[in-house]
VORORO-781550 format. One record per residue (C-alpha): y, z, x; residue number from 1; residue in one letter. Coordinates in steps of 0.25 Angstrom, whole numbers, plus 5000, padded with zeros to 4 digits. Layout:
! residues N
py / pz / px / n / res
Y / Z / X / NUM / A
...
! end
This chain:
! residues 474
py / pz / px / n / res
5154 / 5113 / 5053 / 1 / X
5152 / 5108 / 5069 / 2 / X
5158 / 5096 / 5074 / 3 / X
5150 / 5085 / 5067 / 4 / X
5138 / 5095 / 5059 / 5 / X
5140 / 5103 / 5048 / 6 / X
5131 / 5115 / 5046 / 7 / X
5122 / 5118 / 5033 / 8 / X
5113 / 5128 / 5033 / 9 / X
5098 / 5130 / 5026 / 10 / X
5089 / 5140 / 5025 / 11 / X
5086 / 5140 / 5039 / 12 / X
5101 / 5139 / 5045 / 13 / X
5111 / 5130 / 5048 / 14 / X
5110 / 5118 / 5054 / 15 / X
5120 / 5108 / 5059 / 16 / X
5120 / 5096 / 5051 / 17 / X
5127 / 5082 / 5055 / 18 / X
5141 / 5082 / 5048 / 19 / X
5141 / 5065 / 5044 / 20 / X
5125 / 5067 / 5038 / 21 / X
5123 / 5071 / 5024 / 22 / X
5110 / 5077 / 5025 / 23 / X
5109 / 5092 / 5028 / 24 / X
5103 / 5104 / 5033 / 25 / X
5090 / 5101 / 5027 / 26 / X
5089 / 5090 / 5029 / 27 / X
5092 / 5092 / 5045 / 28 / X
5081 / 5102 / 5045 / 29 / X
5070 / 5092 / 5037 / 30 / X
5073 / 5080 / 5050 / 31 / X
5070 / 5090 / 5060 / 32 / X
5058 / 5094 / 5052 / 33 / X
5051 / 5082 / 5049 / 34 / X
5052 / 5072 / 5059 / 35 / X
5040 / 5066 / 5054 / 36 / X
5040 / 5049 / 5052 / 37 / X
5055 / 5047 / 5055 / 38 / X
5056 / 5040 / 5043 / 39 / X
5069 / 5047 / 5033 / 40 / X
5067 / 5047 / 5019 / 41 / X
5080 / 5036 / 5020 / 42 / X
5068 / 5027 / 5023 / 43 / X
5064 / 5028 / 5009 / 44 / X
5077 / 5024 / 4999 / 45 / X
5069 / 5025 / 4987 / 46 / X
5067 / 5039 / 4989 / 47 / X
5083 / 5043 / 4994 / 48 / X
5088 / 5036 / 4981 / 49 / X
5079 / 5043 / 4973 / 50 / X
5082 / 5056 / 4980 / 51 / X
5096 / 5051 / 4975 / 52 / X
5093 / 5047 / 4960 / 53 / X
5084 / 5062 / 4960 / 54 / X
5097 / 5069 / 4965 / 55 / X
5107 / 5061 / 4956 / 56 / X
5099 / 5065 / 4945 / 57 / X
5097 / 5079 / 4948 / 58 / X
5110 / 5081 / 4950 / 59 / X
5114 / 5073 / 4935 / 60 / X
5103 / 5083 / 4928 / 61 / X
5111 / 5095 / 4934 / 62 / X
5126 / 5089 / 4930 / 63 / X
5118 / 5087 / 4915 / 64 / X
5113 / 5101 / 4916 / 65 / X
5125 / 5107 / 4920 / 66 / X
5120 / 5113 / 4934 / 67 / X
5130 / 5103 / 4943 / 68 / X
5144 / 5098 / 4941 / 69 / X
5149 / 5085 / 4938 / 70 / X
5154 / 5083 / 4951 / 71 / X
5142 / 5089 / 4960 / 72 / X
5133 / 5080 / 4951 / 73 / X
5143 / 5067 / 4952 / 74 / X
5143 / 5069 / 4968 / 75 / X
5129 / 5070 / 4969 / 76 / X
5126 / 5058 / 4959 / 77 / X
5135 / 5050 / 4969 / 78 / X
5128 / 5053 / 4981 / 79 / X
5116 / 5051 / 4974 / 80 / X
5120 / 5036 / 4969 / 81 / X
5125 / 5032 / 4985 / 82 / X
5112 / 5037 / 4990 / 83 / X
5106 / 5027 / 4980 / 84 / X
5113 / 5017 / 4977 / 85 / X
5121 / 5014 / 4990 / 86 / X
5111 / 5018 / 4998 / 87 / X
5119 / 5028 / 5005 / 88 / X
5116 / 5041 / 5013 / 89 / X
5101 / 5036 / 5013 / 90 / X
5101 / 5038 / 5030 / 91 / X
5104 / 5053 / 5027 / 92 / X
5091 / 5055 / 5022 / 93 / X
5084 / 5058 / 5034 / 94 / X
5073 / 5067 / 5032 / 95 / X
5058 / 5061 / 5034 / 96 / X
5052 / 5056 / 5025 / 97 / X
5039 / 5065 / 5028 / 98 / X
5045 / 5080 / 5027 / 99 / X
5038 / 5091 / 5024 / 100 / X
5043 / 5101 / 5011 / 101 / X
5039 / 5091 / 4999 / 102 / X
5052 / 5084 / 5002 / 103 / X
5063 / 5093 / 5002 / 104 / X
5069 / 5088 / 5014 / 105 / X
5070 / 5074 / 5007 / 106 / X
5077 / 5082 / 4995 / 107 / X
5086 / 5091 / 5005 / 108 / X
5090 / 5077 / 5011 / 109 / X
5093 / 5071 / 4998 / 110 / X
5099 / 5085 / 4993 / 111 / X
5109 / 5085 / 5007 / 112 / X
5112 / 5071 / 5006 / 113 / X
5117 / 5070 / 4992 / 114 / X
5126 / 5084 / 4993 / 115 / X
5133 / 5079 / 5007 / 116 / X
5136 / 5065 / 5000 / 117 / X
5140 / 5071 / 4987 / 118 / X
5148 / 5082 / 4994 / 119 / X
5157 / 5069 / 5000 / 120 / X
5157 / 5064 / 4986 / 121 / X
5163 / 5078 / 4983 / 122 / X
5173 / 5077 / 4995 / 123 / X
5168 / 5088 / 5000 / 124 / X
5160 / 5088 / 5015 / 125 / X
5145 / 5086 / 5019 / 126 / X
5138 / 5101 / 5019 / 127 / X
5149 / 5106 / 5010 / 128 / X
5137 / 5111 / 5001 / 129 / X
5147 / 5121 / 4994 / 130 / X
5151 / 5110 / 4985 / 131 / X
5139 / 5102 / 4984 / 132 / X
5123 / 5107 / 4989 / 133 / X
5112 / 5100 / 4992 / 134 / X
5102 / 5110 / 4985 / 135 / X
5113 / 5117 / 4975 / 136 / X
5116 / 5104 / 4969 / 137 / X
5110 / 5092 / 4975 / 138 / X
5096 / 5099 / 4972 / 139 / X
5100 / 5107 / 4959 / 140 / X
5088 / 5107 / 4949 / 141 / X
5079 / 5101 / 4960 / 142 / X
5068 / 5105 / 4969 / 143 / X
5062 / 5092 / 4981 / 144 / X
5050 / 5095 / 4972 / 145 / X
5058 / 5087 / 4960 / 146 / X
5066 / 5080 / 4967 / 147 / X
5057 / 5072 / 4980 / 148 / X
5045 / 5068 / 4969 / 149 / X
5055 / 5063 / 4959 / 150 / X
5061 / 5056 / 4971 / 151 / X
5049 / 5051 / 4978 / 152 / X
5046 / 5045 / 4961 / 153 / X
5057 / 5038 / 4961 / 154 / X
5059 / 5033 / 4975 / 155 / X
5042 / 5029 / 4974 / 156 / X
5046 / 5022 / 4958 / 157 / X
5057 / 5013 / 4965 / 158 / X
5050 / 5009 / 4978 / 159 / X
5037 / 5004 / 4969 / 160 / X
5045 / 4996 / 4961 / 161 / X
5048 / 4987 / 4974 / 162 / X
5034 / 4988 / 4977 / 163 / X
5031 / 4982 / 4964 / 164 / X
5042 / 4970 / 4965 / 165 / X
5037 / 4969 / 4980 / 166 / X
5022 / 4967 / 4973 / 167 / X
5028 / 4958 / 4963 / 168 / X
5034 / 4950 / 4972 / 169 / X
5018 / 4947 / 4981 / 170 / X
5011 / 4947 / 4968 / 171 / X
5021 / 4934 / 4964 / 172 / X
5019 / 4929 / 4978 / 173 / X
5003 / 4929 / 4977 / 174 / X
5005 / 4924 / 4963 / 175 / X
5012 / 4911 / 4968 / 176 / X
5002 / 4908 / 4978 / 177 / X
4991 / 4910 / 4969 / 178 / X
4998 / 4899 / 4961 / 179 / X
5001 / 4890 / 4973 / 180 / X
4986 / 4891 / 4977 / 181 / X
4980 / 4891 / 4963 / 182 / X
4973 / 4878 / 4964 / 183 / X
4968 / 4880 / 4979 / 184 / X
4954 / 4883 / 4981 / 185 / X
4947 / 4891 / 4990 / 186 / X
4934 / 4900 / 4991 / 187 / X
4934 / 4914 / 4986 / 188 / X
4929 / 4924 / 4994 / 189 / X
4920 / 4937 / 4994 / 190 / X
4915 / 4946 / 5004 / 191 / X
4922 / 4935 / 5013 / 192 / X
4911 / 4926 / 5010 / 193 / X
4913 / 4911 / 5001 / 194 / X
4914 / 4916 / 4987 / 195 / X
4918 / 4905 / 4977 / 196 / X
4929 / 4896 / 4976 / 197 / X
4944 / 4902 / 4970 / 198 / X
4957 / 4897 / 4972 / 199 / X
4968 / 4901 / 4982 / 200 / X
4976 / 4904 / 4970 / 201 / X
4967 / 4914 / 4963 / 202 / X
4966 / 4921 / 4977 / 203 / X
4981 / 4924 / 4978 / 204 / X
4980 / 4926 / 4964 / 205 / X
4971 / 4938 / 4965 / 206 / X
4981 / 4944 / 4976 / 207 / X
4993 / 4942 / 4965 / 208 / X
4985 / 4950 / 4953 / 209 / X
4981 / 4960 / 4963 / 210 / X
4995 / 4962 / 4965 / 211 / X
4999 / 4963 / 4950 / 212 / X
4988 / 4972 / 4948 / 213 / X
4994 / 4983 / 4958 / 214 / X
5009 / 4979 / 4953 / 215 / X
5002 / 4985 / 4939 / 216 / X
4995 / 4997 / 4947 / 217 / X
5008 / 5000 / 4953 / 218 / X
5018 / 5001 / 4942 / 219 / X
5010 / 5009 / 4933 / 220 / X
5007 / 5018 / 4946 / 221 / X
5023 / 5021 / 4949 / 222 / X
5023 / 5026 / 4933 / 223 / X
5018 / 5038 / 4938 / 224 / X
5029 / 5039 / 4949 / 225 / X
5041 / 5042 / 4937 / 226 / X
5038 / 5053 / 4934 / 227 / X
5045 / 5065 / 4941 / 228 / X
5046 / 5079 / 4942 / 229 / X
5061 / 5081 / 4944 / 230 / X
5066 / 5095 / 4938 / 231 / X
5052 / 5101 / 4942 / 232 / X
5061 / 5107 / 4953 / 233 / X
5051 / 5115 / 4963 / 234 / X
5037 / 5115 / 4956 / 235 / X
5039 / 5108 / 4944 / 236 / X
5045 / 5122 / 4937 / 237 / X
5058 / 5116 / 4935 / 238 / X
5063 / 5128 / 4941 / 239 / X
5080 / 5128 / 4944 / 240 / X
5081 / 5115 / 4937 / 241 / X
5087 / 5117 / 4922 / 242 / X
5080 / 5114 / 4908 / 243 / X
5083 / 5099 / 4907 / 244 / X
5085 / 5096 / 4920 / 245 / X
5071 / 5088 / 4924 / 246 / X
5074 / 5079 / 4912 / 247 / X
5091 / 5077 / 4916 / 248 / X
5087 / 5074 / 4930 / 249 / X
5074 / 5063 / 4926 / 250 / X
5085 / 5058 / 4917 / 251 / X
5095 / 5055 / 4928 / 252 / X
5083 / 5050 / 4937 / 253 / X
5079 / 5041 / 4928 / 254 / X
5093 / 5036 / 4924 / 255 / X
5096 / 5035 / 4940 / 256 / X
5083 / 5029 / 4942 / 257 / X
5081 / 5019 / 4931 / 258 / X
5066 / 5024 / 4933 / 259 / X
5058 / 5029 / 4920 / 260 / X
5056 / 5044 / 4925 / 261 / X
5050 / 5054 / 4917 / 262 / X
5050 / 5070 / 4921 / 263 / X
5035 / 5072 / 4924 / 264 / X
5029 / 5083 / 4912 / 265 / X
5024 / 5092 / 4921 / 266 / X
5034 / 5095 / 4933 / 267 / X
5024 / 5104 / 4940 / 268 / X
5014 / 5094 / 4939 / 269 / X
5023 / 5083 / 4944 / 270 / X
5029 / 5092 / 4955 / 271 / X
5016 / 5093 / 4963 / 272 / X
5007 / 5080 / 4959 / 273 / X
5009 / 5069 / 4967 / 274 / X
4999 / 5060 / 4959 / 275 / X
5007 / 5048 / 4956 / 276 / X
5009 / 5047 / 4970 / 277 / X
4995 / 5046 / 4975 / 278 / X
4993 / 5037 / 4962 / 279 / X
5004 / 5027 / 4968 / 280 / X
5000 / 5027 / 4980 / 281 / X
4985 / 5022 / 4976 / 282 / X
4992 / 5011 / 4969 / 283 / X
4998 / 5005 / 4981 / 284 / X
4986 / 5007 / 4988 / 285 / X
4980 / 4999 / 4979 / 286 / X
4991 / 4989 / 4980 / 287 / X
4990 / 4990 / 4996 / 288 / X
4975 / 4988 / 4996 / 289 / X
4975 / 4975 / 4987 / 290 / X
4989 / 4969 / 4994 / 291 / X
4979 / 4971 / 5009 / 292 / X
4967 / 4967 / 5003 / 293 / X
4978 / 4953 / 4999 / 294 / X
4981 / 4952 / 5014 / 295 / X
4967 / 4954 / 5020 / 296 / X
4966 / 4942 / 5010 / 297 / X
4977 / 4935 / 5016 / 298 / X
4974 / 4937 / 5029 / 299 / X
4959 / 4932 / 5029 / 300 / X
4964 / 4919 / 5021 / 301 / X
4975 / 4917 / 5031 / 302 / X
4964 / 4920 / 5042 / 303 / X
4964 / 4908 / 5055 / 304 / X
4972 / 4898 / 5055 / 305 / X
4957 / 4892 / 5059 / 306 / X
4947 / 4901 / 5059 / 307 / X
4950 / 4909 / 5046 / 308 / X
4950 / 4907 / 5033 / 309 / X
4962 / 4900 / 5034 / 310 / X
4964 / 4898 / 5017 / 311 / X
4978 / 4902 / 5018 / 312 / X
4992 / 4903 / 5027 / 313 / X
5000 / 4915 / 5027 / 314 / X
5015 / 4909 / 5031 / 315 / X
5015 / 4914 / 5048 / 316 / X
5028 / 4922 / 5046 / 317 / X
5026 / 4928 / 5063 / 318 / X
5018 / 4925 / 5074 / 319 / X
5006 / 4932 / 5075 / 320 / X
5002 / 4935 / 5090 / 321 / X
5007 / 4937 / 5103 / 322 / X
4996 / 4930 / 5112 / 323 / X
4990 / 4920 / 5101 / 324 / X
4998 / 4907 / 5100 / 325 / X
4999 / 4901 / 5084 / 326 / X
4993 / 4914 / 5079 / 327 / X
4999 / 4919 / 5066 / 328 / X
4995 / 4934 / 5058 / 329 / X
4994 / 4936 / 5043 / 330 / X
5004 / 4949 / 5046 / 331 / X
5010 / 4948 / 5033 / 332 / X
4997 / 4951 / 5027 / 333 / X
4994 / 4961 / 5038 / 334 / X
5006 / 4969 / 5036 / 335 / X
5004 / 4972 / 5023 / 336 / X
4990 / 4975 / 5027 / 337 / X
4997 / 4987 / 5035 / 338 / X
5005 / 4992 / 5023 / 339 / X
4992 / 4991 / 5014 / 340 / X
4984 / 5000 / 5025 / 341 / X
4998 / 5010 / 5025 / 342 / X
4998 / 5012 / 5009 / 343 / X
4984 / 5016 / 5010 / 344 / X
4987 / 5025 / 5021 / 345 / X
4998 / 5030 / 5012 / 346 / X
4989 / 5032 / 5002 / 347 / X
4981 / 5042 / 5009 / 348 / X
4994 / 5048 / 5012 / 349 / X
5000 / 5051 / 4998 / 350 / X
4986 / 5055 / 4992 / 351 / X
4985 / 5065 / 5002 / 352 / X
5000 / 5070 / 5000 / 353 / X
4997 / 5070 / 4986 / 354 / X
4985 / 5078 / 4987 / 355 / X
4989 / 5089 / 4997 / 356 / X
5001 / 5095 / 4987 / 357 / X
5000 / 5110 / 4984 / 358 / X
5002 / 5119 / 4971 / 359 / X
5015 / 5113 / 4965 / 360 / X
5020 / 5104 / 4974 / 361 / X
5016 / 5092 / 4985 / 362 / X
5024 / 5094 / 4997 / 363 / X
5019 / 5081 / 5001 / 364 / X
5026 / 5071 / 4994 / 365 / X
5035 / 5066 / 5006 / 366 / X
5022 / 5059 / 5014 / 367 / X
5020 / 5055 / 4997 / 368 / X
5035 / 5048 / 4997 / 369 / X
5032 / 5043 / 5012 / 370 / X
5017 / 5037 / 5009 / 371 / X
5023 / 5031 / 4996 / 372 / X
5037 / 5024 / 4999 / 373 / X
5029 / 5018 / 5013 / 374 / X
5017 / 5012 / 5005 / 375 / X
5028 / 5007 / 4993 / 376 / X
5038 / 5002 / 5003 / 377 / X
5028 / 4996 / 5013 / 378 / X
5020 / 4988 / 5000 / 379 / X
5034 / 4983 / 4995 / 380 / X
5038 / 4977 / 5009 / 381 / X
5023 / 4972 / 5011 / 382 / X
5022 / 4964 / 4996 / 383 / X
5035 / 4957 / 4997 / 384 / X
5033 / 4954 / 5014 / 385 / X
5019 / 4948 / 5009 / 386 / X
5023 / 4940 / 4997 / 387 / X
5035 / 4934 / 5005 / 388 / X
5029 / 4934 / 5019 / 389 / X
5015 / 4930 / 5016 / 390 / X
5009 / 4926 / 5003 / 391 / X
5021 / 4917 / 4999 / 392 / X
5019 / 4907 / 5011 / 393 / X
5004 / 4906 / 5009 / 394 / X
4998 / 4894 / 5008 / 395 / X
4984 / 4889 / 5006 / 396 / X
4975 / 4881 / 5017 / 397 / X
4969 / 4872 / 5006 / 398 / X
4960 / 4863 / 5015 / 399 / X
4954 / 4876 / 5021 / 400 / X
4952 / 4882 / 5007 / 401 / X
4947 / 4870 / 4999 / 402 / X
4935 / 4868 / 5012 / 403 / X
4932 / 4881 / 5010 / 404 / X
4928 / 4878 / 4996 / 405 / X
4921 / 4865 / 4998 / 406 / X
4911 / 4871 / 5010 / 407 / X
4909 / 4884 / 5003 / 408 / X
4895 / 4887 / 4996 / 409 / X
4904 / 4896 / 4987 / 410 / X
4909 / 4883 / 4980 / 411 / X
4894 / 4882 / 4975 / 412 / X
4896 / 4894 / 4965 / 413 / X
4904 / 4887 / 4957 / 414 / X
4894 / 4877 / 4955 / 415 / X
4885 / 4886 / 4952 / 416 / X
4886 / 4884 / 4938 / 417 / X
4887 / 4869 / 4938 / 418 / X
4875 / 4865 / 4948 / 419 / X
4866 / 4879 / 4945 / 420 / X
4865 / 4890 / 4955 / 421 / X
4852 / 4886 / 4962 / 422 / X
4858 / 4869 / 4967 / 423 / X
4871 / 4879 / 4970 / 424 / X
4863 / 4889 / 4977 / 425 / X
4855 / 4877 / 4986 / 426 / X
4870 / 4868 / 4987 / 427 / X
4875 / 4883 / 4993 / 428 / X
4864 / 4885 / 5001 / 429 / X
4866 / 4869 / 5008 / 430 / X
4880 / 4871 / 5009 / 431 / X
4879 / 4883 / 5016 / 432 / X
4868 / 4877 / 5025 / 433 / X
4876 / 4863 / 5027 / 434 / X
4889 / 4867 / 5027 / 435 / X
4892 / 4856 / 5015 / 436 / X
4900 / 4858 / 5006 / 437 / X
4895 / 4863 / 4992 / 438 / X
4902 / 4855 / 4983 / 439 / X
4897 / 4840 / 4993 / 440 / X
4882 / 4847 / 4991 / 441 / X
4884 / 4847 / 4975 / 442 / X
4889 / 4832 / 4976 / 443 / X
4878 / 4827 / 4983 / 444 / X
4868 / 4835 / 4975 / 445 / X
4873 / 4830 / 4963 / 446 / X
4874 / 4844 / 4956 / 447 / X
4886 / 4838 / 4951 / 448 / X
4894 / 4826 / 4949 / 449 / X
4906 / 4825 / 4960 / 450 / X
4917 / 4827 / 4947 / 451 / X
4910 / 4837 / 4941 / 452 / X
4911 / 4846 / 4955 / 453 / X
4924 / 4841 / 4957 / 454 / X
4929 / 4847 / 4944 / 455 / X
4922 / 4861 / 4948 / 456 / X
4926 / 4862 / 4960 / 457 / X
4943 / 4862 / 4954 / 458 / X
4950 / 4875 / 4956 / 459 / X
4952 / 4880 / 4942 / 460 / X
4936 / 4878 / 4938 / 461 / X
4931 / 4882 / 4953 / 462 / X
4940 / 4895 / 4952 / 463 / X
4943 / 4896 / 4939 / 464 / X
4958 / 4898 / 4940 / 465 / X
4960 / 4896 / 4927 / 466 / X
4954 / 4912 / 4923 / 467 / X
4954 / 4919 / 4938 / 468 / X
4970 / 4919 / 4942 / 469 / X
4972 / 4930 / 4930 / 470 / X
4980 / 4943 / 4931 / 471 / X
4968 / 4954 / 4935 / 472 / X
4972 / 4969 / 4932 / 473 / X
4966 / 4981 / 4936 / 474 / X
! end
């Protein structure tokens, strides 16, 4: 001990440590190595209290198995239990989140962290590692090959599950609007170009069942994610840990968790395949394409005030430029564009990571756990920002939307069937020509009688909302 260090020592030496910090020499030596983002592993809670429920459990299996004493496995069960449920020590995780060594340095932090607190527990003082060690006890039976997969698992299992309330949460928010707009009609579009008529209801509608689709895609996705590889120690071997201790500590897990873990069949299989990763990771891609290709929408029907679309307000929640007096920006929309275009990029990312393990193990899995928790995290914020911020203040510019489908030719295609395609092809033709409205042509033709067009032209035969507002799947 110096005035205000203590000194630890590693493979490489000994190192002054800060005497108040409950991290140690390794996890001294992985900050000066990896000065990469700046971001700590702190950044991502789910992960520091699943490091904590992996540890707590580890150290349960051992107590059960005989290999640790009561007391040892009662001080580190409580350290454990304040990192997670008190949120305590998370700032002495320190390490960055991009770290080369597969994760050790994240395990060595965790490893340090628990002892030093758990030595306190003990009443004995921080770096005191003849009572209490980091790897001796804190890491008996365990390799960072077990314990950083099952800990990114279970962090990744937790994080979804706000995803999925976040989803929730839109979806229910398109679904209102689709309600309050179900009797408004518009034109449909395709190719940009005047299609036929729909409603305003059945168009937020489709944004709502797009949303319950990838809610489905993405549930049955995070199935694959419990399942885990803790007791494969170093290469899936099992080696140091005892006969019975894989199935103690997913017991423990589990129990501490309250997630449905199962021990994966083949630990050398499940140490070094990244699969379920990469597989996740194109489901939220897929939820990020369809939630941008929502916004695009949203943005081109908000386009103007008076020389775009105009069919729809998005609620001005800031002012939208510096030099242009009265101008107001769909930037909710827009931001969620970004996160969109961040989980595709993150995408790339974790295929890649995925792809590039060797042999037995991929070393990789940190950029994995970064990639992940970013495009989780930044789709959770971005679904409750745009249900709260954006779609539940919409409303509908009726006049514009009911003109557009009185002086579309597109109108004329439902009448198709009633007046016979060649008087709808010459009443499409005029009305393009004139600029008269398709329905007035009819009237003064005398296809039809003026109650018999009226009665067409209501929203639930001229859409068919009746049959087209259903639950789609795919």
């Amino acid at each position: 001990m110096t005035a205000g260090h203590r000194r630890e020592h590693d493979l490489l030496g000994d190192r002054d440590i800060p005497a108040d910090v409950y991290w140690g020499v390794h996890t001294l030596r992985a900050s000066e190595n990896f000065p990469i983002t700046g971001t700590p592993i702190s950044a991502y809670p789910h992960l520091i209290n699943a490091l904590a429920a992996v540890k707590e459990a580890a150290a349960r299996a051992n107590q059960d198995l005989g290999l640790l004493t009561a007391e040892k496995a009662d001080a580190i069960s409580a350290a454990c239990r304040e990192i997670r449920e008190e949120r305590l020590l998370h700032d002495q995780f320190v390490v960055d989140v991009i770290q080369g060594g597969a994760g050790t340095s994240t395990n060595m932090n965790a490893n340090e962290v628990i002892a030093n607190r758990a030595l306190e527990i003990l009443g004995h003082t921080k770096g005191d590692y003849r009572e209490l060690h980091p790897n001796e006890d804190v890491n008996l039976s365990q390799s960072t090959n077990d314990v950083y997969p099952t800990a990114v698992n279970v962090a990744t299992i937790i994080a979804v599950r706000e995803l999925l309330d976040a989803m929730t949460i839109l979806r229910e928010a398109f679904a209102a609007k689709a309600e309050e707009f179900r009797e408004i009609l518009k034109m449909g579009r395709t190719q940009l170009q005047d299609a036929v008529p729909m409603t305003l209801g059945q168009e937020f509608s489709a944004y709502a069942v797009m949303l319950e689709e990838d809610e489905c895609r993405l549930a049955e996705a995070v199935c694959l994610v419990h399942e885990i590889n803790l007791g494969a120690t170093a290469i899936g071997t099992g080696l140091n840990a005892p006969a019975g201790y894989a199935e103690a500590a997913r017991r423990h897990l589990a129990a501490i968790t309250g997630l449905p873990l199962v021990t994966a069949a083949n630990l050398v299989e499940a140490t070094q395949d990244c699969g379920a990763f990469v597989h996740l990771s194109g489901v939220l891609k897929r939820i990020a394409v369809k939630l941008s290709k929502s916004c695009n929408d949203l943005r081109l029907l908000s386009s103007g005030p008076r020389a775009g679309f105009a069919e729809i307000n998005l609620p001005p929640v800031q002012a939208g430029s510096s030099i242009m007096p009265g101008k107001v920006n769909p930037v909710i929309p827009e931001v969620v564009n970004q996160v969109a275009f961040e989980v595709i990029g993150n995408d790339v990312t974790i295929t890649m990571a995925a792809e590039a393990g060797q042999l037995q193990l991929n070393a990789f899995e940190p950029i994995i756990l970064h990639s992940l928790s970013e495009s989780i995290t930044h789709l959770r914020a971005a679904c409750v920002t745009l249900a709260e911020r954006c779609v539940s203040g919409i409303t509908a510019n009726k006049e514009t939307l009911r003109a557009s489908v009185e002086n579309s030719i597109g109108l004329v295609t439902a009448l198709n069937p009633h007046i016979g395609y060649l008087a709808a092809t010459e009443i499409a033709k005029e009305a393009l020509a004139s600029g008269r409205g398709v329905a007035e042509l009819v009237l003064e033709r005398g296809l039809l009688p003026a109650d018999r067009l009226m009665a067409l032209l209501r929203p639930e035969v001229i859409a068919g909302t009746g049959t087209a507002t259903g639950t789609g799947a795919a």
